[in-house]
KOLDO-631050 format. One record per residue (C-alpha): x, y negated, z negated; residue in three letters. Coordinates in steps of 0.001 Angstrom, whole numbers. Layout:
# KOLDO-631050
+---------+---------+---------+------+
:       X :       Y :       Z : rest :
+---------+---------+---------+------+
:       X :       Y :       Z :  ALA :
...
+---------+---------+---------+------+
***
This chain:
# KOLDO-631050
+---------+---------+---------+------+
:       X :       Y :       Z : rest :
+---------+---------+---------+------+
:  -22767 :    9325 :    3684 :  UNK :
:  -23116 :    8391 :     -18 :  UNK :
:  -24645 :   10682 :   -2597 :  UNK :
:  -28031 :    9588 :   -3744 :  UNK :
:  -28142 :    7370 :   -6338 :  UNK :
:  -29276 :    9285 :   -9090 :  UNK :
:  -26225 :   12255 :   -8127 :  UNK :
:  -23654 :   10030 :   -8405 :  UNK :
:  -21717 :    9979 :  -12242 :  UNK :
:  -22710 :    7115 :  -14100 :  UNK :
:  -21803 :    5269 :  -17336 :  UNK :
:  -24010 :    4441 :  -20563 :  UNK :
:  -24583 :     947 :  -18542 :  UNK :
:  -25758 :    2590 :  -15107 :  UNK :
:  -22467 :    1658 :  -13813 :  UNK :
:  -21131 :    4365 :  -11127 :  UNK :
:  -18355 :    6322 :  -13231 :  UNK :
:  -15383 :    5806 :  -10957 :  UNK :
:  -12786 :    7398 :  -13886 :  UNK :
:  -10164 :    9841 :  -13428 :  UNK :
:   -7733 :   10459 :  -11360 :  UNK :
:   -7524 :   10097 :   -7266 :  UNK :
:   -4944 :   11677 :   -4309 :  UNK :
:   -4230 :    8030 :   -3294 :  UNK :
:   -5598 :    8968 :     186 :  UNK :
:   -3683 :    9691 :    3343 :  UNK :
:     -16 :    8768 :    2671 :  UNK :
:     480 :    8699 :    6315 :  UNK :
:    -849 :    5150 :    5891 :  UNK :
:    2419 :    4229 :    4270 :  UNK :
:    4277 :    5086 :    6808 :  UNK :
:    2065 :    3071 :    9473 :  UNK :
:   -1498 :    2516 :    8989 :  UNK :
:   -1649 :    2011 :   12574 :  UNK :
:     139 :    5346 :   14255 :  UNK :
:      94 :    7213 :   10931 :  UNK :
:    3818 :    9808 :   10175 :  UNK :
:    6206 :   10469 :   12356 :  UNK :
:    5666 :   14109 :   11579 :  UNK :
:    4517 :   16922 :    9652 :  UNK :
:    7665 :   17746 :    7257 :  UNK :
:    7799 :   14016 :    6342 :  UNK :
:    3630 :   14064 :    5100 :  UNK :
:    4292 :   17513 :    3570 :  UNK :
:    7239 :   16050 :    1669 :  UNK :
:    5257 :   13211 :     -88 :  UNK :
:    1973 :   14784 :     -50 :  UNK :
:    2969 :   17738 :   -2547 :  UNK :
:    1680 :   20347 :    -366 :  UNK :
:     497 :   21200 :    3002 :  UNK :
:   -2961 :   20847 :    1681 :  UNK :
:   -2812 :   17435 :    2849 :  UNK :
:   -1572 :   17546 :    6070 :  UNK :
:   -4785 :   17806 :    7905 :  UNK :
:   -6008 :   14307 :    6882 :  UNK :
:   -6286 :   11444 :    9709 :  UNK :
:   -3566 :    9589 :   10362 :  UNK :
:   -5403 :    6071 :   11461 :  UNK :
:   -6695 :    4289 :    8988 :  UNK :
:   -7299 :     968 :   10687 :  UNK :
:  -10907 :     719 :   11047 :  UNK :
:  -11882 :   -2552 :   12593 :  UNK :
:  -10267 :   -3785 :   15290 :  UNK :
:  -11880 :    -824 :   16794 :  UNK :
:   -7937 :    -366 :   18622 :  UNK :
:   -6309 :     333 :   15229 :  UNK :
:   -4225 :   -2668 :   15655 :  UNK :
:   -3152 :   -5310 :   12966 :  UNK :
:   -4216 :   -7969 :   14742 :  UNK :
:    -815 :   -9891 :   14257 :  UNK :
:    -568 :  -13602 :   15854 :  UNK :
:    2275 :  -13539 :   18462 :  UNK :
:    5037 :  -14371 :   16712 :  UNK :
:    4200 :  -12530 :   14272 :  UNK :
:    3977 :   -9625 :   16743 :  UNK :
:    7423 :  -10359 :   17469 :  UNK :
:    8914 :  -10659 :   13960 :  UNK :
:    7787 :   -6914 :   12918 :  UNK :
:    9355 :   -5770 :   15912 :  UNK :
:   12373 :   -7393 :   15248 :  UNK :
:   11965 :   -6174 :   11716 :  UNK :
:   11804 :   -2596 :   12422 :  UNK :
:   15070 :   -2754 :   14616 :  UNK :
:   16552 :   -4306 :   11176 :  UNK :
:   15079 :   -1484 :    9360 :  UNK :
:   16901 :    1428 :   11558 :  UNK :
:   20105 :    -547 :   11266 :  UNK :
:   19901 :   -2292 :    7870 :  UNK :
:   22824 :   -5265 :    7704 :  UNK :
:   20979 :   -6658 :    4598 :  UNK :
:   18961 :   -5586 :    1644 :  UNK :
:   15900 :   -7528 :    2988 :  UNK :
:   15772 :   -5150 :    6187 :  UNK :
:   15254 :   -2259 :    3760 :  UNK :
:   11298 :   -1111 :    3310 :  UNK :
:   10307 :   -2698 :    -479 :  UNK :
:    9304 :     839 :   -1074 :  UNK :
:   12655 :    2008 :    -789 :  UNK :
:   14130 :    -418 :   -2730 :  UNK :
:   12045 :     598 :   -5822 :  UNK :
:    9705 :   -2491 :   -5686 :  UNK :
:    6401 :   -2940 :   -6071 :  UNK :
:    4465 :   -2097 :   -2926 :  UNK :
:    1275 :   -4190 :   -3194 :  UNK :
:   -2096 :   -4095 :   -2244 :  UNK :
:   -3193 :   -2396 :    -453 :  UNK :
:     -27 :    -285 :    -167 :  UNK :
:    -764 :     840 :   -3741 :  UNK :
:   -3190 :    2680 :   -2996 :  UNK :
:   -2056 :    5202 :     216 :  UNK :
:    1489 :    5338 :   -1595 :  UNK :
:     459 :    7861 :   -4267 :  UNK :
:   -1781 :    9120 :   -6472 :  UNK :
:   -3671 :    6635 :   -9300 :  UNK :
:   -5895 :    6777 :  -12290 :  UNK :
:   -9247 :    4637 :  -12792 :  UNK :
:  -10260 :    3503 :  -16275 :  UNK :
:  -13804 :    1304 :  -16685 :  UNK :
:  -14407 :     -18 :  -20052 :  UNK :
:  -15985 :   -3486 :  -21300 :  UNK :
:  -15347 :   -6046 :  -19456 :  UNK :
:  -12457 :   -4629 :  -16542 :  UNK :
:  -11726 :   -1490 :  -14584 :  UNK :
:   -7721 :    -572 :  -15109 :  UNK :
:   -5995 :    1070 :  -12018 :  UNK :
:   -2700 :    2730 :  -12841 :  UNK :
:    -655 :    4120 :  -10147 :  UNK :
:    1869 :    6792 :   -9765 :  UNK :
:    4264 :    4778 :   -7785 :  UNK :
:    6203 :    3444 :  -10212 :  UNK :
:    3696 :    3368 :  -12880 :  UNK :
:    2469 :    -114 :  -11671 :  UNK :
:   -1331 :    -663 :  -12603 :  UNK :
:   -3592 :   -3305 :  -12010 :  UNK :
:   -5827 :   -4739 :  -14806 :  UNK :
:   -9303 :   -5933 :  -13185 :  UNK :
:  -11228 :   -8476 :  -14971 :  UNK :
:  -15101 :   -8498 :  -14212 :  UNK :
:  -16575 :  -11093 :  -15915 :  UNK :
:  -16030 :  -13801 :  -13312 :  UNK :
:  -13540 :  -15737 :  -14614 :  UNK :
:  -11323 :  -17915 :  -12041 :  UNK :
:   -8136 :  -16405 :  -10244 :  UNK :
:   -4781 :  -17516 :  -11832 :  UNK :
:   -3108 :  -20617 :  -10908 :  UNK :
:   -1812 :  -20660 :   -6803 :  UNK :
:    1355 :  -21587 :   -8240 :  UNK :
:    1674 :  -17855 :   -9623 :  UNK :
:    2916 :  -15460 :   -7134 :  UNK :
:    2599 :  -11486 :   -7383 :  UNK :
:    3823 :   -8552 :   -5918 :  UNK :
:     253 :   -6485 :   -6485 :  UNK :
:   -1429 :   -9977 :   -6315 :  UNK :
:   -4049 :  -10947 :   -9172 :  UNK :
:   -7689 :   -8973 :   -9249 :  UNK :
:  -10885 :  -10132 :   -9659 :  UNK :
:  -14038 :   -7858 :   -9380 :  UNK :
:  -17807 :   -7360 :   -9340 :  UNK :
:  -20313 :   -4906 :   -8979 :  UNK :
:  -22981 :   -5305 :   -5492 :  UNK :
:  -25119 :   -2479 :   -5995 :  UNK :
:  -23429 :     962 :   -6725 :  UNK :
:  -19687 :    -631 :   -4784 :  UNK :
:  -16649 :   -2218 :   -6945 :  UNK :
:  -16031 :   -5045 :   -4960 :  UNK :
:  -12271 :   -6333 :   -5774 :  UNK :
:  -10798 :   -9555 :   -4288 :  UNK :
:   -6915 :   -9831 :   -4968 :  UNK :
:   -5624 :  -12965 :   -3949 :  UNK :
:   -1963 :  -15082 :   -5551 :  UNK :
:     465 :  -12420 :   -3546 :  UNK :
:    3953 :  -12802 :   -2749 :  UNK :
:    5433 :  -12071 :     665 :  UNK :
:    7775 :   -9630 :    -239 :  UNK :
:    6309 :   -5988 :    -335 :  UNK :
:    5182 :   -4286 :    3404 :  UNK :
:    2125 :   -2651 :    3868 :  UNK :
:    3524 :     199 :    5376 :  UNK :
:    7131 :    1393 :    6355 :  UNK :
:    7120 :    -603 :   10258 :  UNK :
:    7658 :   -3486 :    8610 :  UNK :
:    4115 :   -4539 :    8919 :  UNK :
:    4286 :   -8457 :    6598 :  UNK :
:    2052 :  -10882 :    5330 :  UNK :
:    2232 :  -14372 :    3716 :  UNK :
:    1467 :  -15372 :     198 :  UNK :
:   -2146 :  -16721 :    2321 :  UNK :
:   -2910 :  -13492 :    2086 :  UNK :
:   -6415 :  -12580 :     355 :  UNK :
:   -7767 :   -8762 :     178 :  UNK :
:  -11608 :   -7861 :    -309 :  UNK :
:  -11117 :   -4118 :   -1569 :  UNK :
:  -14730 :   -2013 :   -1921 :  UNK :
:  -14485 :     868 :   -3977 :  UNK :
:  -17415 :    3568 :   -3736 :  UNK :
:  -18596 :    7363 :   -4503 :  UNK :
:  -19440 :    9288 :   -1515 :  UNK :
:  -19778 :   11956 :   -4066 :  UNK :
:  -18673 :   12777 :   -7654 :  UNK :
:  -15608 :   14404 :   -6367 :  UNK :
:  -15070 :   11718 :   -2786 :  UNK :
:  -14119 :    8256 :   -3494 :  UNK :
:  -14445 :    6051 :    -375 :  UNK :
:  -11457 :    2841 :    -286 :  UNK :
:  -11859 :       8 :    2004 :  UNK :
:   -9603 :   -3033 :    2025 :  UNK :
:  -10657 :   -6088 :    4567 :  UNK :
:   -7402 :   -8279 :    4795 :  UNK :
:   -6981 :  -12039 :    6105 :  UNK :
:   -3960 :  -14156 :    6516 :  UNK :
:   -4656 :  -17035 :    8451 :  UNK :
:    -846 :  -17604 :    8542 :  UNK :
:    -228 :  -14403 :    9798 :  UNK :
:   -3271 :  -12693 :   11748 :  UNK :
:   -5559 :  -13869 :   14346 :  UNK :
:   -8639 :  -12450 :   11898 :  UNK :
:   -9494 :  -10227 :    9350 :  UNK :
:   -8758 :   -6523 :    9277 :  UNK :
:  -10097 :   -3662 :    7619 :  UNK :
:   -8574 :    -234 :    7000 :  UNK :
:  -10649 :    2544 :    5081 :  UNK :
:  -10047 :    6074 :    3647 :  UNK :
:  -11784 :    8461 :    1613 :  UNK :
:   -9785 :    9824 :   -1974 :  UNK :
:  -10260 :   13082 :   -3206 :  UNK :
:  -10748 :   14139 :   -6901 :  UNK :
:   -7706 :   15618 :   -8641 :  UNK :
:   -7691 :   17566 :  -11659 :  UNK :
:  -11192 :   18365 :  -11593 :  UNK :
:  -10513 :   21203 :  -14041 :  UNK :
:   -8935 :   18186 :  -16282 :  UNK :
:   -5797 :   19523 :  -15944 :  UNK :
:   -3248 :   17137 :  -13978 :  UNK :
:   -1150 :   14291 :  -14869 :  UNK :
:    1270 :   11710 :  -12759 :  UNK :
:    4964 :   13339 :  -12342 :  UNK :
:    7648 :   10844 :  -13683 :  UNK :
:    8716 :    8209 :  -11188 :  UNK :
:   12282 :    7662 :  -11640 :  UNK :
:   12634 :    5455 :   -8972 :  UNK :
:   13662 :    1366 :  -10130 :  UNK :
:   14267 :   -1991 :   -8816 :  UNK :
:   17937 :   -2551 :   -8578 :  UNK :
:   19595 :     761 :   -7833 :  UNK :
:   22931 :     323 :   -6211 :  UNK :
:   22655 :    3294 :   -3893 :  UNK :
:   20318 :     593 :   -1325 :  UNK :
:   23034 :   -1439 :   -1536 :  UNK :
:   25581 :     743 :    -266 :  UNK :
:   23390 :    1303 :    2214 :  UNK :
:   23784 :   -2087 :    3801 :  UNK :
:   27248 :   -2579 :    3386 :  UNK :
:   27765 :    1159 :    4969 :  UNK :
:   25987 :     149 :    7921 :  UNK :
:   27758 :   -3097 :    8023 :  UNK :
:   31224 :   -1122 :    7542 :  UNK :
:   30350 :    1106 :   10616 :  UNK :
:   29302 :   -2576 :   12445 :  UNK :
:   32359 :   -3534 :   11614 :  UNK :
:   34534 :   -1094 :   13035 :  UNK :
:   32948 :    -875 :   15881 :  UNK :
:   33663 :   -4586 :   16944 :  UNK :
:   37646 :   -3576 :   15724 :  UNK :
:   37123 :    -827 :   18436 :  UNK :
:   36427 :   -3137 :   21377 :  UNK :
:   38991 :   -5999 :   19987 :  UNK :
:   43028 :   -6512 :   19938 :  UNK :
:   45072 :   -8896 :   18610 :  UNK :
:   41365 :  -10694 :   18036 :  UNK :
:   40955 :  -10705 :   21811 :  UNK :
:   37897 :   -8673 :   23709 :  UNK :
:   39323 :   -5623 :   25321 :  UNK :
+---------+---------+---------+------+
***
């Protein structure tokens, strides 16, 4: 339950003080949001420690299954792109993540750990994941143009009551929002709602619809922790970029291997 009011931090304009820096919540998530990691060693490998190995692993609140409620085909399609993504033929069956791109909202924020900055006028979100960061406008002015298409999408938020209320809308289709493969379309729209449980808990929730894509809106949700609360942390260096040729290989190992494997079961161009 959230603190009472008068506990939580505030700013000179009665503003909850949402600064500093946050664990990024259960990274799990980025592996599947629905079925959480596949197992310990991989969490304890990207959560820094086995501190965080004891968080939930679900994070899809509503449906009350812990489904993405995906439209059939598009049901189908994540399936198929899953398959693509054990046996990669093509750099577009590789997870975004792993190809050093942007991962998008609300990917950005189970991926890693972030920062929060609230001064005049917008709240700036900078993430460890390849030092992306998001800068929030909150005087109500209109979204961009639809025309403009982005991989972390373009922010717009408000205060109702003590909750940030962000709604990030002009996405592209290209980053996942976890590692199954799990898509949207550039229809997509997110309502994220940003709150203190306490001054060290910082509860995320992030309602997503794609009419193109789901059969309604979704919600997942997750508590963040406080880090540094002794001031002393900072973001290690992410030397990860878009366009390293290793991904490529990648594909064109796997389509090597593909390849001599049909040579195996051929002569003279002739099935065996």
């Amino acid at each position: 339950m959230p603190a009472a009011a008068q506990e939580l931090p505030r700013q000179a304009d009665g503003r909850p003080d949402l600064q500093g820096y946050w664990d990024g919540g259960p990274v799990n998530a980025s592996h599947s949001v629905e079925d959480g990691c596949c197992d310990a060693i991989h969490s304890r490998m990207q959560s820094r420690g086995p501190e965080r190995l004891g968080l939930p692993e679900q994070v899809v609140i509503d449906p009350p299954d812990g489904r993405i409620p995906y439209q059939p085909w598009a049901a189908e399609r994540r399936t198929e792109m899953l398959y693509d993504m054990e046996t990669p033929t093509e750099l577009a069956h590789i997870d975004p993540e792993d190809r050093c791109l942007l991962v998008g909202v609300p990917r950005s924020n189970y991926r890693g750990d972030l920062e929060i900055r609230q001064n005049d006028g917008y709240v700036v979100i900078q993430y460890e994941w390849a030092h992306a960061y998001r800068v929030i406008p909150m005087d109500g002015r209109p979204h961009v143009g639809s025309g403009i298409k982005l991989f972390n999408g373009d922010s717009r938020g408000r205060w109702e009551g003590d909750t940030l209320v962000v709604e990030v809308t002009n996405f592209n289709d290209l980053p996942w929002i976890d590692s199954h493969g799990s898509f949207y379309s550039e229809a997509l729209r997110v309502v994220e709602r940003w709150s203190l449980v306490d001054a060290d808990t910082l509860r995320y929730e992030a309602t997503l619809e794609d009419p193109n894509v789901f059969t309604r809106p979704w919600t997942l949700a997750f508590n963040m922790d406080r880090k540094g609360i002794d001031g002393q942390y900072e973001f290690f260096e992410e030397s990860c970029w878009e366009g390293v040729t290793n991904k490529h290989r990648l594909a064109a190992g796997r389509m090597a291997v593909e390849a001599g494997e049909r040579r195996l079961h051929t002569h003279d161009g002739l099935p065996q």
